[in-house]
Z-matrix of the N, CA and C atoms (Angstrom, degrees):
N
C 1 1.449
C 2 1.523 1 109.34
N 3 1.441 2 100.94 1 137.26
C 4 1.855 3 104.82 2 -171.22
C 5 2.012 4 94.84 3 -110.01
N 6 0.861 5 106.36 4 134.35
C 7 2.107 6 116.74 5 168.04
C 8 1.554 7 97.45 6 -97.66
N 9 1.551 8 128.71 7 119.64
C 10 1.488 9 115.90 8 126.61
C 11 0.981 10 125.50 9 -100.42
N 12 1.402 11 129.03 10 -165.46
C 13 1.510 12 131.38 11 -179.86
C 14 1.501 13 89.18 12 -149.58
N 15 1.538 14 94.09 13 139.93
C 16 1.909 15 104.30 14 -161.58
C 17 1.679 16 89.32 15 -154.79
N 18 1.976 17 95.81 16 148.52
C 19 1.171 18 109.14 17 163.85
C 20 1.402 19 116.51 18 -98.90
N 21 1.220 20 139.34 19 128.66
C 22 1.534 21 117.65 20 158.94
C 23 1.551 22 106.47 21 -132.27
N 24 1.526 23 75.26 22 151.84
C 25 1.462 24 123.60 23 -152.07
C 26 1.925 25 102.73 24 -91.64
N 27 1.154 26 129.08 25 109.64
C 28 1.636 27 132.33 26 -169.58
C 29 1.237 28 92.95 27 -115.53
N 30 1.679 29 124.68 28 136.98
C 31 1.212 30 133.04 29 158.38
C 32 1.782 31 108.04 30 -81.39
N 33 0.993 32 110.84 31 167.85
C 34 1.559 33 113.21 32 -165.86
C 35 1.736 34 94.10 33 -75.12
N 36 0.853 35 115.90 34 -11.89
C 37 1.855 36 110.83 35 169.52
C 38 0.970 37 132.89 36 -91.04
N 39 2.102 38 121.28 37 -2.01
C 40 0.737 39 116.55 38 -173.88
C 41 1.676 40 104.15 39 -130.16
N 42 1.296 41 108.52 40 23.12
C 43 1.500 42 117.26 41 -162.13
C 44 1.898 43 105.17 42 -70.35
N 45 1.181 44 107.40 43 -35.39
C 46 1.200 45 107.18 44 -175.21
C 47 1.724 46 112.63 45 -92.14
N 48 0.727 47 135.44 46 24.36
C 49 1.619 48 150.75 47 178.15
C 50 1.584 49 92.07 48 -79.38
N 51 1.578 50 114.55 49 140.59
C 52 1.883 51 95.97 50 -176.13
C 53 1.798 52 85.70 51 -104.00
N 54 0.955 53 103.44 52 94.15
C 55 1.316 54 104.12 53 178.00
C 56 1.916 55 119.31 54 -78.44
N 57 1.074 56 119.81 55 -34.18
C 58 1.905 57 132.28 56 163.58
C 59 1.541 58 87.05 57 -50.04
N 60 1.010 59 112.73 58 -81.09
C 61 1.715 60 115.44 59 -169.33
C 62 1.531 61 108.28 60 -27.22
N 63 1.533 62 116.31 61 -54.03
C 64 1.345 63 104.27 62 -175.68
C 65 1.398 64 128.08 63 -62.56
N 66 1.591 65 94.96 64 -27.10
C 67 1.746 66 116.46 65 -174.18
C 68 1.613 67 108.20 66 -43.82
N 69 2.045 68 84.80 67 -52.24
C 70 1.704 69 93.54 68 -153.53
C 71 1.343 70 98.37 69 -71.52
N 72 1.808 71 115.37 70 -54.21
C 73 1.785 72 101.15 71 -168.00
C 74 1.337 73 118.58 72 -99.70
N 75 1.412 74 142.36 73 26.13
C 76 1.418 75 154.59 74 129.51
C 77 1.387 76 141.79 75 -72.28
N 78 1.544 77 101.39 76 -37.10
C 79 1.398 78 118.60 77 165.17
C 80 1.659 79 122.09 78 -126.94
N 81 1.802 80 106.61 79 29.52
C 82 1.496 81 129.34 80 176.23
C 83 1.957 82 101.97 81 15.06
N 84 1.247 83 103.40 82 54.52
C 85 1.892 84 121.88 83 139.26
C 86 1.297 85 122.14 84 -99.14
N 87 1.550 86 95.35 85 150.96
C 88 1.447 87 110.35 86 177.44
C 89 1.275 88 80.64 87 -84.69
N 90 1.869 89 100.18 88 158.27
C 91 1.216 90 119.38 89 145.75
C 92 1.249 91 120.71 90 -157.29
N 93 1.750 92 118.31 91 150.91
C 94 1.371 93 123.62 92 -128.18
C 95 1.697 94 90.62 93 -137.12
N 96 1.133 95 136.31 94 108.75
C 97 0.901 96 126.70 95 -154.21
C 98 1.742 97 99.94 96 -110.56
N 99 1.418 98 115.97 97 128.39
C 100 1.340 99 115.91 98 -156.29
C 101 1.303 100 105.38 99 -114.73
N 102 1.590 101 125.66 100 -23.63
C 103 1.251 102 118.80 101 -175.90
C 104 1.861 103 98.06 102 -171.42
N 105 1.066 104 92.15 103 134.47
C 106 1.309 105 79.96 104 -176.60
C 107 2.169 106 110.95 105 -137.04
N 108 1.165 107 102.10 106 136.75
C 109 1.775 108 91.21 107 -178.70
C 110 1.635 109 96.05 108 -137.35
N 111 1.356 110 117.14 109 82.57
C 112 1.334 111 123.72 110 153.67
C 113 1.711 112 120.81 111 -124.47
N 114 1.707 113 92.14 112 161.41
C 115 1.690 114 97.59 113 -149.62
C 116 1.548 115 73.71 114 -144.88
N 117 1.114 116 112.36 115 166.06
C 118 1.811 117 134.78 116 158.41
C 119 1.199 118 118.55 117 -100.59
N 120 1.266 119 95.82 118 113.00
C 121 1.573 120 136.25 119 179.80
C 122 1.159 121 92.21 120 66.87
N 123 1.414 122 107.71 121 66.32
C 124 1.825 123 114.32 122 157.00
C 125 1.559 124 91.27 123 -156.02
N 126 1.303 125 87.75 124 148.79
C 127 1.772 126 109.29 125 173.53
C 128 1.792 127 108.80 126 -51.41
N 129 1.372 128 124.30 127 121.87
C 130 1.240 129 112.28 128 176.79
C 131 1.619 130 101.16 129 -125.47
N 132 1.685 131 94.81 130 177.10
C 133 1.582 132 109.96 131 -170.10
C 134 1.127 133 96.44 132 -137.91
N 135 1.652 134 123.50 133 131.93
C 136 1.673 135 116.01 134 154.56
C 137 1.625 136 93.43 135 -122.91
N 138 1.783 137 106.08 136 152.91
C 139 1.088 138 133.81 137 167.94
C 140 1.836 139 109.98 138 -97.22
N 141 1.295 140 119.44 139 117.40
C 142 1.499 141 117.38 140 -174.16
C 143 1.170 142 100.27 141 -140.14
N 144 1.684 143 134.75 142 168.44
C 145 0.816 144 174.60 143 -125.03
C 146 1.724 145 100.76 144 -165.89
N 147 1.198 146 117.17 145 127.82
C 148 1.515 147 121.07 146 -178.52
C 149 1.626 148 111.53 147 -124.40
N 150 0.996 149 152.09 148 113.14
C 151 1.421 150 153.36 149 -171.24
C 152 1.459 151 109.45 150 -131.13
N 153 1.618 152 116.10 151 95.61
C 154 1.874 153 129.98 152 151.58
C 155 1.167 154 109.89 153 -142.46
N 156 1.129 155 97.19 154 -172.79
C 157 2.306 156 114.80 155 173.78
C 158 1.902 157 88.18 156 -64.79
N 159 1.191 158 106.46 157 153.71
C 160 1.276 159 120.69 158 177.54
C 161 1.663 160 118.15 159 -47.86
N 162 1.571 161 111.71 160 -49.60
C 163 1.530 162 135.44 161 171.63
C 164 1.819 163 81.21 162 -41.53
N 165 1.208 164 120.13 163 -89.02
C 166 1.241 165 104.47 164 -123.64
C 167 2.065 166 93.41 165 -93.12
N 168 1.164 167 129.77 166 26.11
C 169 0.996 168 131.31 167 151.29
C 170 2.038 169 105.57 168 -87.46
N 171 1.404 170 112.99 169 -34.94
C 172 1.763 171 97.55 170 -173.43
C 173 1.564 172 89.26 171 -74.73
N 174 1.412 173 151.97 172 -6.26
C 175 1.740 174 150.31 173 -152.98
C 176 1.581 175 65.52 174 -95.67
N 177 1.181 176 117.66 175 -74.91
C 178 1.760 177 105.11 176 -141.88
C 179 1.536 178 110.49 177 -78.49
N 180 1.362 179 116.04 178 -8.32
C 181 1.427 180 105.90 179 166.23
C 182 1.757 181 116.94 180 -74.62
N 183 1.502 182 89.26 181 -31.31
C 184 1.882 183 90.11 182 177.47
C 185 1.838 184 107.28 183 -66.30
N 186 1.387 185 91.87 184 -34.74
C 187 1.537 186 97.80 185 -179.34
C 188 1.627 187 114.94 186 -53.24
N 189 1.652 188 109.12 187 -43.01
C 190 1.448 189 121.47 188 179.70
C 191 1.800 190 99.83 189 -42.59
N 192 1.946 191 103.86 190 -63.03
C 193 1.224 192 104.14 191 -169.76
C 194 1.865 193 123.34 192 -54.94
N 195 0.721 194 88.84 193 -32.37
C 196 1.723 195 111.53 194 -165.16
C 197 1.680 196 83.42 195 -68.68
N 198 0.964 197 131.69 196 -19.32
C 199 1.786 198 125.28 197 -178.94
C 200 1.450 199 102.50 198 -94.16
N 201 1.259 200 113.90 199 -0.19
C 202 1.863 201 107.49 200 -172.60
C 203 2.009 202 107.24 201 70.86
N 204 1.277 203 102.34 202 46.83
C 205 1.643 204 99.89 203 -165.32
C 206 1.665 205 72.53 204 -127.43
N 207 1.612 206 119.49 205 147.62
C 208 1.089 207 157.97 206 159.86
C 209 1.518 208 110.11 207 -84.74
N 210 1.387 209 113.82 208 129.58
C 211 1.495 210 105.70 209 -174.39
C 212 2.286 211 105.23 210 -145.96
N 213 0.952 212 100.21 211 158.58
C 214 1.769 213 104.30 212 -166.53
C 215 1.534 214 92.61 213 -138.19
N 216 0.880 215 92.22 214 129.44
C 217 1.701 216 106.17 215 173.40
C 218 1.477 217 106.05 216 -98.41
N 219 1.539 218 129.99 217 131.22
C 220 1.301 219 134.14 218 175.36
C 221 1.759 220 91.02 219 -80.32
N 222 1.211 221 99.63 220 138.87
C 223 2.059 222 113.77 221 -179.44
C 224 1.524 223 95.78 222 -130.23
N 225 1.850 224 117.41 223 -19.80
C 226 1.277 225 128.06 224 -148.18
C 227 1.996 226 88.27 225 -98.60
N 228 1.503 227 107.46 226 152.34
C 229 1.469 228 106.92 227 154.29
C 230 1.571 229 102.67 228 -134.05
N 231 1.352 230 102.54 229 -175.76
C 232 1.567 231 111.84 230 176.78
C 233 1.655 232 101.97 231 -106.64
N 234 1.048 233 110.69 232 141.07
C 235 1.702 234 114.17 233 171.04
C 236 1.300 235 103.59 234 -106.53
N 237 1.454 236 127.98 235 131.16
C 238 1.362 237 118.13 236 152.50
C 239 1.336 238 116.00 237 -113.89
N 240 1.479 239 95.92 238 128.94
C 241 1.548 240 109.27 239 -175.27
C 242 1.483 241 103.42 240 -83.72
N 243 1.509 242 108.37 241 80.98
C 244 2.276 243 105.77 242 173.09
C 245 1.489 244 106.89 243 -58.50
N 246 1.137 245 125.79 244 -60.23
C 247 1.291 246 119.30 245 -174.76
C 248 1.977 247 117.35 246 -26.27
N 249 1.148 248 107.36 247 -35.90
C 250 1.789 249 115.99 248 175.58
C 251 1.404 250 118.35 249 -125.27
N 252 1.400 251 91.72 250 24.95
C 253 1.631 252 96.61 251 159.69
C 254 1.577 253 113.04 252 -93.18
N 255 1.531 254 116.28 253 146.26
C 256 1.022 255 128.39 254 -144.94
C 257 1.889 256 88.76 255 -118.18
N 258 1.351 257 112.10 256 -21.29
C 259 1.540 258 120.73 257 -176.19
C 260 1.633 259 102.64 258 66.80
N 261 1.156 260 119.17 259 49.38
C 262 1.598 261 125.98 260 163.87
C 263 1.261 262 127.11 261 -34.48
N 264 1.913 263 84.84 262 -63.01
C 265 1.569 264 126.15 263 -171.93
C 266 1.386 265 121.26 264 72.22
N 267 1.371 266 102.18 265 36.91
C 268 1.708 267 111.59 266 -167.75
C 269 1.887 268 90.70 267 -84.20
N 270 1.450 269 97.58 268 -58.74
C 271 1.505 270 102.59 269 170.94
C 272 2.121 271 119.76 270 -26.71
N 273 1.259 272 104.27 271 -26.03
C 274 1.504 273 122.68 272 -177.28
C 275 1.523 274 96.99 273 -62.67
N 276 1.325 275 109.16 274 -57.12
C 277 1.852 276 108.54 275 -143.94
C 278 1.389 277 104.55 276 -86.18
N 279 1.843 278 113.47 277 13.39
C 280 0.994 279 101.58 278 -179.71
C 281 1.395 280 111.01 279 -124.10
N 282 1.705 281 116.07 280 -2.92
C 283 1.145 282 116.09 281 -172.97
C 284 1.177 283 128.18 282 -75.12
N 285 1.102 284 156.74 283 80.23
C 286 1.348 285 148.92 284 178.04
C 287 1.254 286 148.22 285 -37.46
N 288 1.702 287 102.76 286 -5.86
C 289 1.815 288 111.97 287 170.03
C 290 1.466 289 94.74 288 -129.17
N 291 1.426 290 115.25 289 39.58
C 292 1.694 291 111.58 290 154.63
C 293 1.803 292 101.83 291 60.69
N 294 1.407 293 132.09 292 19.29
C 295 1.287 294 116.33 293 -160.60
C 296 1.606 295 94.49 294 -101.52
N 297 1.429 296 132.16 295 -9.70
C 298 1.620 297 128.73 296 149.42
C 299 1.235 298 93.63 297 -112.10
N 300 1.931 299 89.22 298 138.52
C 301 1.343 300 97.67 299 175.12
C 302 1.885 301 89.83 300 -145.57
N 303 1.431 302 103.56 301 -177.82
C 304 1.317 303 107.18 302 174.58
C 305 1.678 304 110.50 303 -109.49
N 306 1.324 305 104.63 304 113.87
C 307 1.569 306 101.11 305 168.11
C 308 1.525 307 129.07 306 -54.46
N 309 1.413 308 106.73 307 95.69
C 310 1.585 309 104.03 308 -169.41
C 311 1.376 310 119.87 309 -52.41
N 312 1.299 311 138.29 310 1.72
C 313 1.838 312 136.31 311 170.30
C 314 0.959 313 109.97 312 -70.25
N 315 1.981 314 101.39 313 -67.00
C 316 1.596 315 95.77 314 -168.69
C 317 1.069 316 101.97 315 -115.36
N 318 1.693 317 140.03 316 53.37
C 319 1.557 318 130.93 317 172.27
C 320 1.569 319 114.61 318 56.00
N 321 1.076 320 124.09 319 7.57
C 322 2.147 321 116.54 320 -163.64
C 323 1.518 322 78.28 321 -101.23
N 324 1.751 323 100.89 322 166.44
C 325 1.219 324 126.54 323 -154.91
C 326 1.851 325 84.80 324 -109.33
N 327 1.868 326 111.47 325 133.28
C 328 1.283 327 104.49 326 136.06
C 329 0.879 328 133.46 327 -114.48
N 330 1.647 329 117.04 328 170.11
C 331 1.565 330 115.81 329 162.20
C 332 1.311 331 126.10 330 -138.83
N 333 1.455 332 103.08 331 132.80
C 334 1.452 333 115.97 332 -166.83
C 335 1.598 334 110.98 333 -91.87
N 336 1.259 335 98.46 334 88.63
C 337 2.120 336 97.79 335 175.05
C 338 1.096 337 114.25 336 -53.42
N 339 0.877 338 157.05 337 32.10
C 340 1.853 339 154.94 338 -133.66
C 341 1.543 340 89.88 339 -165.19
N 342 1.340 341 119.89 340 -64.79
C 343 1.497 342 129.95 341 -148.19
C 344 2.189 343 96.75 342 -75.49
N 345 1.627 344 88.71 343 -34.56
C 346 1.596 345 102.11 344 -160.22
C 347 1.551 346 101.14 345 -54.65
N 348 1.314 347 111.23 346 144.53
C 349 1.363 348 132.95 347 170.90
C 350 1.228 349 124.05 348 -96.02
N 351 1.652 350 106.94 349 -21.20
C 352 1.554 351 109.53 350 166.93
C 353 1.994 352 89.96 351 80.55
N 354 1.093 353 130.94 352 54.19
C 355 1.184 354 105.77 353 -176.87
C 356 1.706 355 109.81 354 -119.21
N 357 1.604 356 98.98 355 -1.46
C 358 1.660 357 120.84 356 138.34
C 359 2.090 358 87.28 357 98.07
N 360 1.200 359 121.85 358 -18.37
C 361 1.465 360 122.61 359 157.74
C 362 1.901 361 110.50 360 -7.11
N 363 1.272 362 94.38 361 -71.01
C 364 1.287 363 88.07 362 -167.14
C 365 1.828 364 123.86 363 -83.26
N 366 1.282 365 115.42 364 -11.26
C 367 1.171 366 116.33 365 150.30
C 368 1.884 367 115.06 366 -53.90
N 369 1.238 368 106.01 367 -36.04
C 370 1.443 369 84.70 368 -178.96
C 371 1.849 370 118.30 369 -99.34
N 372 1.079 371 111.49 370 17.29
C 373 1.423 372 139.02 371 -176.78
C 374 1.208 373 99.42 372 -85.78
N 375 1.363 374 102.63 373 -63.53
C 376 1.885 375 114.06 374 -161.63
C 377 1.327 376 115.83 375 -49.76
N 378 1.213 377 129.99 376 113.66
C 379 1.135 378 131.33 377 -167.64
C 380 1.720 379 129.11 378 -89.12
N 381 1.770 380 107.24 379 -13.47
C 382 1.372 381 138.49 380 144.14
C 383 1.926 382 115.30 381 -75.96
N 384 1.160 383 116.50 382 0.50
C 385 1.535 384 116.96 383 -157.96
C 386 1.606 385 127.81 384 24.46
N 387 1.454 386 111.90 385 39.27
C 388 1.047 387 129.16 386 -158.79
C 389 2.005 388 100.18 387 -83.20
N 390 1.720 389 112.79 388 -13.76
C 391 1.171 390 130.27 389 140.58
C 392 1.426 391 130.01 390 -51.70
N 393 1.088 392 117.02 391 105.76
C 394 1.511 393 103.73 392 178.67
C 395 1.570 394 109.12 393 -135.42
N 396 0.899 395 121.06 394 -177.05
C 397 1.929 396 129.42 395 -179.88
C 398 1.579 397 102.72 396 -120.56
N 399 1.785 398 105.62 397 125.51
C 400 0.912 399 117.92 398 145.68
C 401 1.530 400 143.74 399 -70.21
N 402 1.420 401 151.60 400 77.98
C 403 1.571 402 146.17 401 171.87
C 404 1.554 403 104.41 402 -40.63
């Protein structure tokens, strides 16, 4: 089993198409839906998580295209360097899928690789740059 993490991109005409639905029972993928900003008859974006055998993850990405849907493959990760983290939590107020947060006991910073969107916010937050990007 292969995981990506993908943006796609909906023109305001195609927002209502159930496109996840087709993923999961046409091209039998999980899908994990990480963030999502769609509206009717407005341009929308979902952030997902994709999980099958390789075959039938490239079927449903062609499938994405074949709907007139725009799609970005994350290639990028976030590194966090703990060792020179200082636990600020500046990196926090900027994240947007909650994937650093501050552990309310003892004040230390986490991070959830799973949740992250990669949307690079907190690399430029970090005020130690103890954020960095993986290629």
């Amino acid at each position: 089993m292969k995981k990506i993490k993908v943006s796609l991109y909906f023109p305001a005409s195609e927002v209502t198409k159930p496109i996840t639905y087709h993923l999961i029972r046409e091209h039998e993928l999980q899908v994990n839906i990480l963030n999502a900003d769609i509206s009717h008859n407005k341009q929308g974006k979902l952030v997902v998580d994709i999980i099958g055998t390789e075959w039938n993850i490239e079927a449903g990405l062609k499938f994405i295209e074949d709907q007139g849907i725009r799609y970005r493959l994350f290639t990028k990760s976030i590194i966090w360097q703990e060792d020179g983290c200082v636990h600020c939590g500046a990196c926090t107020a900027v994240c947007p899928s909650g994937a650093l947060q501050m552990d309310k006991e003892n004040w230390c910073l986490t991070f959830d690789k799973e949740k992250c969107m990669i949307c690079e916010l907190c690399v430029k937050a970090c005020p130690l740059k103890v954020m960095c990007i993986s290629i």
